[in-house]
N, CA, C and O atoms as a CHARMM CRD file, in Angstrom:
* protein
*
  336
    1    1 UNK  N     -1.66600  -0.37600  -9.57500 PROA 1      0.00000
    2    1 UNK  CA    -3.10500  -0.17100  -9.63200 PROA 1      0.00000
    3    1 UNK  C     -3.69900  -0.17600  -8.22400 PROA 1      0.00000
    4    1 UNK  O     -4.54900   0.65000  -7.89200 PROA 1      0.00000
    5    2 UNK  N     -3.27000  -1.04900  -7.46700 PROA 2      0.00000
    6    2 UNK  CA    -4.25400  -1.78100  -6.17200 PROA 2      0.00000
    7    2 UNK  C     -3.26000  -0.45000  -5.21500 PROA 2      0.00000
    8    2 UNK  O     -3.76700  -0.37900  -4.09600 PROA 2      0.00000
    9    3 UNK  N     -2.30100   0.35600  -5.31800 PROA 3      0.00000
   10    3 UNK  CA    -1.38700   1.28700  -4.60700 PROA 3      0.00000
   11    3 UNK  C     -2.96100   2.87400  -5.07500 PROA 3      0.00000
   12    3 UNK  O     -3.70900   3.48200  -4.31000 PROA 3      0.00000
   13    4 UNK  N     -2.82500   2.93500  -6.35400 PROA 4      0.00000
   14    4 UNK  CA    -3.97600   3.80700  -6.45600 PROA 4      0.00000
   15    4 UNK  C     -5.54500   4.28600  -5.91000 PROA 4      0.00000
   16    4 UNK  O     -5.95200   5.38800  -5.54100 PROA 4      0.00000
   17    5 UNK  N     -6.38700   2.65800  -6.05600 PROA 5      0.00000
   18    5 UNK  CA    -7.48600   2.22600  -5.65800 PROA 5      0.00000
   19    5 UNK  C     -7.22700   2.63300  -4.02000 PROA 5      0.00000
   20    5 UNK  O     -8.04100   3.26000  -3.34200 PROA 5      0.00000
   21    6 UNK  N     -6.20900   2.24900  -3.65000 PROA 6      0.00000
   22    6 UNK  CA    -6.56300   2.41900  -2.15800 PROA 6      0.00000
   23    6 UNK  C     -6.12200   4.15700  -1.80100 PROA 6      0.00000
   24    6 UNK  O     -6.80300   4.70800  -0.93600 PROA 6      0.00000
   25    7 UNK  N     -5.16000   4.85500  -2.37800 PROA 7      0.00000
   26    7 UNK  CA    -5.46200   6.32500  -2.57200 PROA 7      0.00000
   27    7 UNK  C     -6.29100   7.00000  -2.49000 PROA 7      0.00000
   28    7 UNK  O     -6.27900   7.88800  -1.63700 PROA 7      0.00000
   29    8 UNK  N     -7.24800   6.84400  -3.28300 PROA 8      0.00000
   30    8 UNK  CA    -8.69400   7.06700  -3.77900 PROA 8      0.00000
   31    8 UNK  C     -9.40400   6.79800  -3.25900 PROA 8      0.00000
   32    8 UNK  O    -10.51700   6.88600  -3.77700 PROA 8      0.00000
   33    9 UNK  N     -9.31400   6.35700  -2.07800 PROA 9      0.00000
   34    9 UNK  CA   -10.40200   5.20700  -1.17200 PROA 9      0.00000
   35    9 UNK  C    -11.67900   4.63500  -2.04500 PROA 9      0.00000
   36    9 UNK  O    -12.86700   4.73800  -1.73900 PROA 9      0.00000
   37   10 UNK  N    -11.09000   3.97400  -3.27100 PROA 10     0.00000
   38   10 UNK  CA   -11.67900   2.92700  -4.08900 PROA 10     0.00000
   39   10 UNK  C    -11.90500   1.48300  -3.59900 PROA 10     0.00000
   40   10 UNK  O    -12.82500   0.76200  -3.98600 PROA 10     0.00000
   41   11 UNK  N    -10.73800   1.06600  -2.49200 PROA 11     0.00000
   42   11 UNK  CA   -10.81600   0.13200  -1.98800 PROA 11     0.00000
   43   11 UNK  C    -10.46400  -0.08100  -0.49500 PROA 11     0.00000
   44   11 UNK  O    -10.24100   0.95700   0.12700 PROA 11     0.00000
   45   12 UNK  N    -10.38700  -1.09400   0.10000 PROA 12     0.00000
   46   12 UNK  CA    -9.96400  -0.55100   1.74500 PROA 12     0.00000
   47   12 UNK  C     -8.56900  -1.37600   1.19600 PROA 12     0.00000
   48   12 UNK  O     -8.24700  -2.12300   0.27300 PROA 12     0.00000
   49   13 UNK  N     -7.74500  -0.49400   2.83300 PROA 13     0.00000
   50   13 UNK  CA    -6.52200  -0.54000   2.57800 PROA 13     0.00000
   51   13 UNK  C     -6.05100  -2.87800   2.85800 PROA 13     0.00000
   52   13 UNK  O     -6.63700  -3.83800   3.35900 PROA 13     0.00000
   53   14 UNK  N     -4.91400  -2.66700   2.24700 PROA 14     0.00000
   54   14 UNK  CA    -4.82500  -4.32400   2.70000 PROA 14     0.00000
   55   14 UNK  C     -2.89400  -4.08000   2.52500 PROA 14     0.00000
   56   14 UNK  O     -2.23900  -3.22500   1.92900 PROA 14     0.00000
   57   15 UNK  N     -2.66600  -4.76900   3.00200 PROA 15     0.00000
   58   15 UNK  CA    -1.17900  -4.50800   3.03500 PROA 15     0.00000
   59   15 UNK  C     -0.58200  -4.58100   1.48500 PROA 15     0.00000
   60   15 UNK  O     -1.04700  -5.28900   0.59200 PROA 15     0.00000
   61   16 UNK  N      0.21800  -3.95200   1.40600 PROA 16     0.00000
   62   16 UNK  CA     1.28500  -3.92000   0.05300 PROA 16     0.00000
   63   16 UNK  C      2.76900  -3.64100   0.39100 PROA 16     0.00000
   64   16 UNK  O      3.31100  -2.57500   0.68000 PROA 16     0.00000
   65   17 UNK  N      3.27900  -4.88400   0.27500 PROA 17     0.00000
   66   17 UNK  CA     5.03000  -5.27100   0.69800 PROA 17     0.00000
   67   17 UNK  C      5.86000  -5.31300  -0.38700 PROA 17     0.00000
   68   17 UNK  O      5.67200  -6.33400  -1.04800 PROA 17     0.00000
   69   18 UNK  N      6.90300  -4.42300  -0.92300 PROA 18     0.00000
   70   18 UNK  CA     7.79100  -4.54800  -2.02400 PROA 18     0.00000
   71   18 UNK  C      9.01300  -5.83400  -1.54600 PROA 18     0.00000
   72   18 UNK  O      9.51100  -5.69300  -0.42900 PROA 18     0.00000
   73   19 UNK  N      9.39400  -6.86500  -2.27000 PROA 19     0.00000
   74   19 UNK  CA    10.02400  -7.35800  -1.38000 PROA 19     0.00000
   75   19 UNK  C     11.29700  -6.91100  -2.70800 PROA 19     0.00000
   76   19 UNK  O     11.12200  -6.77900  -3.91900 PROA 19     0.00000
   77   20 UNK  N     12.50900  -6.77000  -1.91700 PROA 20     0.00000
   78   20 UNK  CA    13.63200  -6.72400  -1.94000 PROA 20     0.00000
   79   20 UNK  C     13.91000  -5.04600  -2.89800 PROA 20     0.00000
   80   20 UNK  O     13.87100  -4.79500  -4.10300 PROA 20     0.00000
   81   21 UNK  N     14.15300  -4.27200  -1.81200 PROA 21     0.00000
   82   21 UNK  CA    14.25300  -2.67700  -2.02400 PROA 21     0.00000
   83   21 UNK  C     15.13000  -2.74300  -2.92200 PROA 21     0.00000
   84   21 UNK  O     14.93700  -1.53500  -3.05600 PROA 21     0.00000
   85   22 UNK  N     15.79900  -2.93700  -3.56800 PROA 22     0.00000
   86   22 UNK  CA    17.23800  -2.95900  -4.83200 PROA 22     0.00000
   87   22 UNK  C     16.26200  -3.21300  -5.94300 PROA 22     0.00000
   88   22 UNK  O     16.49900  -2.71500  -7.04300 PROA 22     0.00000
   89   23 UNK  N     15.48100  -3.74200  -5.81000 PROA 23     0.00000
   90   23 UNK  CA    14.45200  -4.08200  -7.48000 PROA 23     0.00000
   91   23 UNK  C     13.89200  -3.47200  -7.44100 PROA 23     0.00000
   92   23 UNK  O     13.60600  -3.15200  -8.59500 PROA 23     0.00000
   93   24 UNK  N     12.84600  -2.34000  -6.04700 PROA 24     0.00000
   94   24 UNK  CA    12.03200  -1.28100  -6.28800 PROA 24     0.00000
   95   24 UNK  C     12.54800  -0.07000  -6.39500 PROA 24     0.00000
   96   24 UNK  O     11.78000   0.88900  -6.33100 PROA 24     0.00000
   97   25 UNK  N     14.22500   0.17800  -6.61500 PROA 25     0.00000
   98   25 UNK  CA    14.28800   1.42200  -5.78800 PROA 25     0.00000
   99   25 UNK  C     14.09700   2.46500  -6.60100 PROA 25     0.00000
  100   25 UNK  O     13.67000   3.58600  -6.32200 PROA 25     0.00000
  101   26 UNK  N     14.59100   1.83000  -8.06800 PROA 26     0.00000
  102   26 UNK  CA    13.94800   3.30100  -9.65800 PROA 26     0.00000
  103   26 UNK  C     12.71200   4.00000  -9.44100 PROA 26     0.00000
  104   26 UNK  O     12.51500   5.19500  -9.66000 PROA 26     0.00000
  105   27 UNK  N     11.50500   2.75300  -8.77800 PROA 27     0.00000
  106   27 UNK  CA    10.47200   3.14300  -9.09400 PROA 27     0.00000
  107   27 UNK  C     10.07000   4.15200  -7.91500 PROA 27     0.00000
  108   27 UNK  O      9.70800   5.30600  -8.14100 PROA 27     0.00000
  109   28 UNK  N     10.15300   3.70600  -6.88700 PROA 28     0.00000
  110   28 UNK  CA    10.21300   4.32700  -5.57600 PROA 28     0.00000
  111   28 UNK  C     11.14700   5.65900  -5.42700 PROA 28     0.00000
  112   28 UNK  O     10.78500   6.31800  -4.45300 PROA 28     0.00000
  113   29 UNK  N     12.17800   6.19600  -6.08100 PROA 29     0.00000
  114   29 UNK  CA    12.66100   6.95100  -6.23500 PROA 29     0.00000
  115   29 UNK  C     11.96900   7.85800  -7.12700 PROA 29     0.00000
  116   29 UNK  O     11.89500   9.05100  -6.83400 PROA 29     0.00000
  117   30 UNK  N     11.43600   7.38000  -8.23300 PROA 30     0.00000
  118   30 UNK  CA    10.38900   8.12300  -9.51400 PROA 30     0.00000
  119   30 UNK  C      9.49600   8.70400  -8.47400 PROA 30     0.00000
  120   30 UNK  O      9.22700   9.89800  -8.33400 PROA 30     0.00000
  121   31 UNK  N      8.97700   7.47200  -7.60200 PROA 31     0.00000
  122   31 UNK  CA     7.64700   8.50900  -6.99500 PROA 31     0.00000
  123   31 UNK  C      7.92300  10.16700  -6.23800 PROA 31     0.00000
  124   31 UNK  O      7.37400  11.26700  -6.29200 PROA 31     0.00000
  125   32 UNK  N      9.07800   9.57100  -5.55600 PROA 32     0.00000
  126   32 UNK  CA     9.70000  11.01500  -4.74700 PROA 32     0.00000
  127   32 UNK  C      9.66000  11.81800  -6.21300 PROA 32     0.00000
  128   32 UNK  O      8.68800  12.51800  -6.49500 PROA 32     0.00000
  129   33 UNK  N     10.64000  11.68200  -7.00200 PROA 33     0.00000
  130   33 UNK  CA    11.53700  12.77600  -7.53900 PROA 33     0.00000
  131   33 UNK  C     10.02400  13.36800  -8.26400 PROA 33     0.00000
  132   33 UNK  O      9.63900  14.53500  -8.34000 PROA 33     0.00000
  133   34 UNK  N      9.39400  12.19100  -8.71600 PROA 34     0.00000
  134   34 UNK  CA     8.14900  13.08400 -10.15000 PROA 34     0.00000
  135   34 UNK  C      6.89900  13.21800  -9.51100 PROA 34     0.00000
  136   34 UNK  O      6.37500  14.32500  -9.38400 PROA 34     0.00000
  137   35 UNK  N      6.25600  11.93100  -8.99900 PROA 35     0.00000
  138   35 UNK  CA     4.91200  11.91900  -8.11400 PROA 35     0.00000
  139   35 UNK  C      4.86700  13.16200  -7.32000 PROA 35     0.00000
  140   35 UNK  O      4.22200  14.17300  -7.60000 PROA 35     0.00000
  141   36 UNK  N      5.53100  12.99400  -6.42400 PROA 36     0.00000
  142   36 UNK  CA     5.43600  13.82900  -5.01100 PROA 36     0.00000
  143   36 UNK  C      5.71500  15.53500  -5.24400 PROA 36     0.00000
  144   36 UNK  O      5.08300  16.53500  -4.90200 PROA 36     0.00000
  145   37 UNK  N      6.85900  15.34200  -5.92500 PROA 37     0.00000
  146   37 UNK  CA     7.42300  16.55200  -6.27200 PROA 37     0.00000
  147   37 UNK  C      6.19900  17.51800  -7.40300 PROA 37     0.00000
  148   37 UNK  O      6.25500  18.73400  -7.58300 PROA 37     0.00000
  149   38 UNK  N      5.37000  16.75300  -7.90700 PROA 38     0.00000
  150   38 UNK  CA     4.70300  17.15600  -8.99500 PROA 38     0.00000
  151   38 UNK  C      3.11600  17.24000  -8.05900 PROA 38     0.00000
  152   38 UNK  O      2.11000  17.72200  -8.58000 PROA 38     0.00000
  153   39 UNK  N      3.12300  16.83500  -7.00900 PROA 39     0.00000
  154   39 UNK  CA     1.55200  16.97900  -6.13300 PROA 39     0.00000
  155   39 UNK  C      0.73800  15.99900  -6.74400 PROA 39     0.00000
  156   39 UNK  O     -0.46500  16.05200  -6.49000 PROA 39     0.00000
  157   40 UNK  N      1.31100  14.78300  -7.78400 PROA 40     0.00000
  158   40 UNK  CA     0.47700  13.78600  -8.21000 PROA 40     0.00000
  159   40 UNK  C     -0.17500  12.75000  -7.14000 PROA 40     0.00000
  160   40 UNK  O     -1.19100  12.05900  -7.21600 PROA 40     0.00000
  161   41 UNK  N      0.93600  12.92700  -5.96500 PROA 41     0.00000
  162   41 UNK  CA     0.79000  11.76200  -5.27900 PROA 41     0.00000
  163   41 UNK  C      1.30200  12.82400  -3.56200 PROA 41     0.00000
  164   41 UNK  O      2.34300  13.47600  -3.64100 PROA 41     0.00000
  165   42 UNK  N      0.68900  12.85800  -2.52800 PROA 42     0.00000
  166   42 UNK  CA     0.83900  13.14200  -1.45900 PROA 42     0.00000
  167   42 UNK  C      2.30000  12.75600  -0.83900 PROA 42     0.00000
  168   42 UNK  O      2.90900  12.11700  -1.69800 PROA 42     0.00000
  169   43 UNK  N      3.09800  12.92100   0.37400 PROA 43     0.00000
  170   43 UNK  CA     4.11900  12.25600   0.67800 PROA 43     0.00000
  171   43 UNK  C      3.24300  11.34500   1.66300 PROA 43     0.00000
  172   43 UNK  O      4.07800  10.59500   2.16900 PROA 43     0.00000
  173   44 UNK  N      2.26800  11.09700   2.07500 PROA 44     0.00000
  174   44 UNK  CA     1.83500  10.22200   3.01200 PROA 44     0.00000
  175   44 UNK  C      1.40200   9.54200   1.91400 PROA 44     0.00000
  176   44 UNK  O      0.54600   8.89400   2.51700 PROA 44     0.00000
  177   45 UNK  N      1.30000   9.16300   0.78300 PROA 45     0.00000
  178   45 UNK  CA     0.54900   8.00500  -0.09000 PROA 45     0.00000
  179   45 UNK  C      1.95200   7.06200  -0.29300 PROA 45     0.00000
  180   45 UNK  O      1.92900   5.96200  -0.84500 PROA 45     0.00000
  181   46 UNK  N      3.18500   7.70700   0.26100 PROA 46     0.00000
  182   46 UNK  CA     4.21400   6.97600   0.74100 PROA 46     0.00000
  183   46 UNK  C      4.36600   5.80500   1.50500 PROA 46     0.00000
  184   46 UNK  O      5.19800   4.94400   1.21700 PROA 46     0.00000
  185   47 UNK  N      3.62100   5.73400   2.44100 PROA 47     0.00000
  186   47 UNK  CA     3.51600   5.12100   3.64900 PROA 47     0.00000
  187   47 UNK  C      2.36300   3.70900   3.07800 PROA 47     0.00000
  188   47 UNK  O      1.92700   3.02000   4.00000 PROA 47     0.00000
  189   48 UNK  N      2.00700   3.40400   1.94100 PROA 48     0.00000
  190   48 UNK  CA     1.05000   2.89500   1.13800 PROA 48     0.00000
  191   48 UNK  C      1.80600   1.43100   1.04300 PROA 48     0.00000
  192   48 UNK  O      1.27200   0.32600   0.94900 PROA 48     0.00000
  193   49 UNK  N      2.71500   1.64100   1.07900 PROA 49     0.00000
  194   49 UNK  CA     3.10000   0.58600   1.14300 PROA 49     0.00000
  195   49 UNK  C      4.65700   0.52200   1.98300 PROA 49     0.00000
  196   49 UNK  O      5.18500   1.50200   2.51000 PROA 49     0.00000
  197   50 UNK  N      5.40300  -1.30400   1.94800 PROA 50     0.00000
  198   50 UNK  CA     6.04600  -1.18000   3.06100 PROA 50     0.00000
  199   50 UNK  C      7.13900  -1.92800   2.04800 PROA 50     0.00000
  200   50 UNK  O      6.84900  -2.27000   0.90200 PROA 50     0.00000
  201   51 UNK  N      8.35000  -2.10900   2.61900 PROA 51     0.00000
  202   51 UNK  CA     9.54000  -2.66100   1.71000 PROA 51     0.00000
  203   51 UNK  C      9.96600  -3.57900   2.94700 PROA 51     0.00000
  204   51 UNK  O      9.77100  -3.38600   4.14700 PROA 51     0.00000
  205   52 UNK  N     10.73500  -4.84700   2.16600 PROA 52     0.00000
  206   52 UNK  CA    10.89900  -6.09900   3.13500 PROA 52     0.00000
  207   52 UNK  C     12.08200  -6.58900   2.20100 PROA 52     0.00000
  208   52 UNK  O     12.19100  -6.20800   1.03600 PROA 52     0.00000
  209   53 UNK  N     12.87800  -7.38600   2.76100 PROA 53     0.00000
  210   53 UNK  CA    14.01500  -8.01200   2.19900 PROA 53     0.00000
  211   53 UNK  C     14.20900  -9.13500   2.23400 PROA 53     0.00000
  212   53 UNK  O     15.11600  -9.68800   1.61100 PROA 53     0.00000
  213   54 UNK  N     12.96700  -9.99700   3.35900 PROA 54     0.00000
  214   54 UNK  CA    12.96400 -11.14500   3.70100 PROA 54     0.00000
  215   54 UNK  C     11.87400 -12.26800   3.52800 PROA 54     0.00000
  216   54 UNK  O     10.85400 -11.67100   3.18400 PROA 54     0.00000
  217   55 UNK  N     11.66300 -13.37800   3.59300 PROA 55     0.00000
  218   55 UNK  CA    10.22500 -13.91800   3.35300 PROA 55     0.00000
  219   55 UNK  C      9.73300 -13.92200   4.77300 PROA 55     0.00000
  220   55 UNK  O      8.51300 -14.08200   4.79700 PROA 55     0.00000
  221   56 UNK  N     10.19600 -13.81600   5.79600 PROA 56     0.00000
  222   56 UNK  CA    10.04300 -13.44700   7.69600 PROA 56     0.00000
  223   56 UNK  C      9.75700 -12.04200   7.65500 PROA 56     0.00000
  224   56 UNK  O      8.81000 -11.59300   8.30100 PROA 56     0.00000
  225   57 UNK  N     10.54000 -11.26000   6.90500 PROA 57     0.00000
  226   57 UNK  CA    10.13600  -9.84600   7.17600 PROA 57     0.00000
  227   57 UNK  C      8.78800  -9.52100   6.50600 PROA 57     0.00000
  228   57 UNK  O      8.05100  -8.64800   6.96600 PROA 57     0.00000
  229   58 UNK  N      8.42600 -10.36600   5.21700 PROA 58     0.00000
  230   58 UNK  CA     7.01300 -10.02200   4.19400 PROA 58     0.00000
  231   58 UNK  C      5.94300 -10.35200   5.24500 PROA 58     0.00000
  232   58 UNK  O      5.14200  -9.48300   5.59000 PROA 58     0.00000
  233   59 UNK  N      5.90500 -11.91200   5.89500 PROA 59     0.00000
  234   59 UNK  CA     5.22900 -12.08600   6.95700 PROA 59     0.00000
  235   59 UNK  C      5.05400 -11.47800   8.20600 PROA 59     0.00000
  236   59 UNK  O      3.95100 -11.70800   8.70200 PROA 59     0.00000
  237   60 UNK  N      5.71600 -10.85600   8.78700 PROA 60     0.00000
  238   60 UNK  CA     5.63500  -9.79500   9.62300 PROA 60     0.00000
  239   60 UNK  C      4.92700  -9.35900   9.48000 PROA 60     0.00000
  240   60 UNK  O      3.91600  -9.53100  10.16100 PROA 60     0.00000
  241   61 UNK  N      5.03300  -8.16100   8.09500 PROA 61     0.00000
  242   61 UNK  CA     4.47000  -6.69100   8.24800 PROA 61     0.00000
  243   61 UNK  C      3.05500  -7.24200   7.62000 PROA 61     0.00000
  244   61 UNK  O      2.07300  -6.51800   7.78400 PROA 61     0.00000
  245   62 UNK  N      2.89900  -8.41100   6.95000 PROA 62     0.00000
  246   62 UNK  CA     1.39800  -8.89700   6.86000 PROA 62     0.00000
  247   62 UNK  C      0.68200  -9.32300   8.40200 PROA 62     0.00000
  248   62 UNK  O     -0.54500  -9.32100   8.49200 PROA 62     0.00000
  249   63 UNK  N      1.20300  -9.54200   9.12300 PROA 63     0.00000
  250   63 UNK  CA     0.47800 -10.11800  10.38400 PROA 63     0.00000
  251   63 UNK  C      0.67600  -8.92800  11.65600 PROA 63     0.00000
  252   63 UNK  O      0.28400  -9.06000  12.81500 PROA 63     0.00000
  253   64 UNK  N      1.35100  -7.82300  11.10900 PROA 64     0.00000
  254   64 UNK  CA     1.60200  -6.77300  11.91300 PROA 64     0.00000
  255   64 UNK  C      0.30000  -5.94300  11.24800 PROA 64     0.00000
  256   64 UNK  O     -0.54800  -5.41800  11.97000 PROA 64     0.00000
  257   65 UNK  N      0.24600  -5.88900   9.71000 PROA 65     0.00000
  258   65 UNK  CA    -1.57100  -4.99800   8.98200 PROA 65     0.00000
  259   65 UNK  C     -2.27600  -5.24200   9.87900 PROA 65     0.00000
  260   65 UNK  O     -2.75400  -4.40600  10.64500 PROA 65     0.00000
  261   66 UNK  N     -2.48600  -6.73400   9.92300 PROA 66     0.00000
  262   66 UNK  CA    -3.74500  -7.62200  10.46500 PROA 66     0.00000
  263   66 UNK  C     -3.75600  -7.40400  12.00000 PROA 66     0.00000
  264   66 UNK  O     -4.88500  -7.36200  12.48800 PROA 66     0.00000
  265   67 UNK  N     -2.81100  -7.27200  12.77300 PROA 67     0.00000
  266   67 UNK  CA    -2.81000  -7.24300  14.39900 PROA 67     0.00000
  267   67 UNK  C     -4.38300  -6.87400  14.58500 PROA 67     0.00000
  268   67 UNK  O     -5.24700  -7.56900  15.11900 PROA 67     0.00000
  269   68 UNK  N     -4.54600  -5.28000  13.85600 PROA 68     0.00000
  270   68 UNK  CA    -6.19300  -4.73300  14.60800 PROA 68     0.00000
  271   68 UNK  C     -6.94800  -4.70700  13.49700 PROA 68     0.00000
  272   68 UNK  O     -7.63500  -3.70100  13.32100 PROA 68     0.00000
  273   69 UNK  N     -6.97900  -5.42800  12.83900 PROA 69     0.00000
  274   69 UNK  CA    -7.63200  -5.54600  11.50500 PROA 69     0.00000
  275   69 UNK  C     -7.91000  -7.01000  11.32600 PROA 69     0.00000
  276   69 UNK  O     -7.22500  -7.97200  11.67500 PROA 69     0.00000
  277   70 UNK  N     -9.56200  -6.95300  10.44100 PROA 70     0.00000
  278   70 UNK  CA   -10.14200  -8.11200  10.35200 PROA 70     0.00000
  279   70 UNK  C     -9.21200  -8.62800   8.59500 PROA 70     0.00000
  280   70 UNK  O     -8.79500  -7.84900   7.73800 PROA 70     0.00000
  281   71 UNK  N     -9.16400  -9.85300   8.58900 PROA 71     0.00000
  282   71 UNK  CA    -9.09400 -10.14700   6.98800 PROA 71     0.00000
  283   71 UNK  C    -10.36300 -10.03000   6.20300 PROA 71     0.00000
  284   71 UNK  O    -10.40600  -9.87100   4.98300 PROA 71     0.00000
  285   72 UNK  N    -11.52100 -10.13500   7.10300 PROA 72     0.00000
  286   72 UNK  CA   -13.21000  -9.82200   6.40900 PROA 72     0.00000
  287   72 UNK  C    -13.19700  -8.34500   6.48100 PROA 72     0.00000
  288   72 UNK  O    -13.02100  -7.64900   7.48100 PROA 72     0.00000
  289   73 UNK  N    -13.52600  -7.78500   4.60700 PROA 73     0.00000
  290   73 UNK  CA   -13.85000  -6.66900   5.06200 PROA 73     0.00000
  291   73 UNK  C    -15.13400  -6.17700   5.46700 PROA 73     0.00000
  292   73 UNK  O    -16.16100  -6.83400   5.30000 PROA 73     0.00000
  293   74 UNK  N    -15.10400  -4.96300   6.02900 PROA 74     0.00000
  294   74 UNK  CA   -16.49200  -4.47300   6.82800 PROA 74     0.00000
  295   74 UNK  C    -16.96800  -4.51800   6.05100 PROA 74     0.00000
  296   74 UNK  O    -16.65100  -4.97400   4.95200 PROA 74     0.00000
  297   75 UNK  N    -18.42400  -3.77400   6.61000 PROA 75     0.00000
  298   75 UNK  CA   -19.48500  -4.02500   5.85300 PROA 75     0.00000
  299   75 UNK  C    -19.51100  -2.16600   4.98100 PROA 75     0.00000
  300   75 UNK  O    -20.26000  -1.89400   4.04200 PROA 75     0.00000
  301   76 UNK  N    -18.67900  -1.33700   5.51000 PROA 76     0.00000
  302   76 UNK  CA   -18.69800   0.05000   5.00900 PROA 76     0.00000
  303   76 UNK  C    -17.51100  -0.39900   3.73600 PROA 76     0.00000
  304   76 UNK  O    -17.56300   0.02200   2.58000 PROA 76     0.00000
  305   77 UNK  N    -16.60900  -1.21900   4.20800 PROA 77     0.00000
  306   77 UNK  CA   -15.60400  -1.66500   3.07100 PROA 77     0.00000
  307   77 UNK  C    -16.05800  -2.18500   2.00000 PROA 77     0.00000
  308   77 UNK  O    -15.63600  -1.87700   0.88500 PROA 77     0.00000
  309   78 UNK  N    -17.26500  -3.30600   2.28500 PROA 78     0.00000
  310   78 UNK  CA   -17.94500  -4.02600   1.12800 PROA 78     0.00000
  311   78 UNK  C    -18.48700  -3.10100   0.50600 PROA 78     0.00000
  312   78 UNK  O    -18.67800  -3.31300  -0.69200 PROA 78     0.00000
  313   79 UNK  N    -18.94100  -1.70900   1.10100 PROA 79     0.00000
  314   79 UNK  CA   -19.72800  -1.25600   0.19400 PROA 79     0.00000
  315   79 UNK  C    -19.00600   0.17600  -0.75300 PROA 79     0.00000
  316   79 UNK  O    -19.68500   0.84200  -1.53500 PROA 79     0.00000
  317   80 UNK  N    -17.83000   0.38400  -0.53100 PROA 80     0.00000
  318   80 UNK  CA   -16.97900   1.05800  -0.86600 PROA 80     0.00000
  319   80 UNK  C    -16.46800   0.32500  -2.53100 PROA 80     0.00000
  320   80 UNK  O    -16.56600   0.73900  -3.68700 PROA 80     0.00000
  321   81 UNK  N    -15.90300  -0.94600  -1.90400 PROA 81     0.00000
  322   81 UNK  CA   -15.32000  -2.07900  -3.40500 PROA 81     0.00000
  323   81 UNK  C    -16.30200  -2.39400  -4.10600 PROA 81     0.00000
  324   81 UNK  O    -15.98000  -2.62200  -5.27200 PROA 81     0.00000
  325   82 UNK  N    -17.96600  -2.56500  -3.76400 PROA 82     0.00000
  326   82 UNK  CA   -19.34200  -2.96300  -4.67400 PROA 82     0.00000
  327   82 UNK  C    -19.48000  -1.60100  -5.66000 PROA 82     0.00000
  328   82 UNK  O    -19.92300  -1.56800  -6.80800 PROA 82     0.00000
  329   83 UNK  N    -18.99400  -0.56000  -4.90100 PROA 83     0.00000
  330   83 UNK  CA   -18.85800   0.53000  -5.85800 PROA 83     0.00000
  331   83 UNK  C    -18.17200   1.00200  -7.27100 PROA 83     0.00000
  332   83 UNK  O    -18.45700   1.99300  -7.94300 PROA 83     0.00000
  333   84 UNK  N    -17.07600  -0.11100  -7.54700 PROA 84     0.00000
  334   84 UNK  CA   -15.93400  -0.10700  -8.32100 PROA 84     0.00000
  335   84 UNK  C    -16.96400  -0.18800  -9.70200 PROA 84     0.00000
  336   84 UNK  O    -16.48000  -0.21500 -10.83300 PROA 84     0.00000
């Protein structure tokens, strides 16, 4: 759902980490073979999220989102999600 919303720019983006690629990979493979292939889903709505294998690596790529990014969202963000 929250992979969609931010598609749609329904919501602002916030990180989304699959952790351990062997449990996502059916689904993540579905997206290529049917999503993408079918124009349901862009190949950059790919990049939507990130895959991690580690509880160091989940933290990373959360504090790597955040490097230039506030955890408060803006005030164009607040008014994007008040929209829902």
């Amino acid at each position: 759902e929250i992979l969609a919303l931010i598609q749609t720019g329904k919501t602002r983006k916030i990180p989304i980490i699959l952790a351990v690629e062997s449990y996502w990979a059916g689904l993540l493979a579905w997206f290529k073979s049917s999503m993408v292939a079918e124009g349901t889903i862009a190949e950059k709505d790919l990049d939507l999220y990130k895959i991690a294998e580690t509880p160091t690596q989940i933290v990373d790529a959360v504090q790597e989102f955040y490097k230039d990014r506030s955890l408060v969202p803006s005030l164009k963000e607040q008014e994007i999600m008040s929209d829902l």
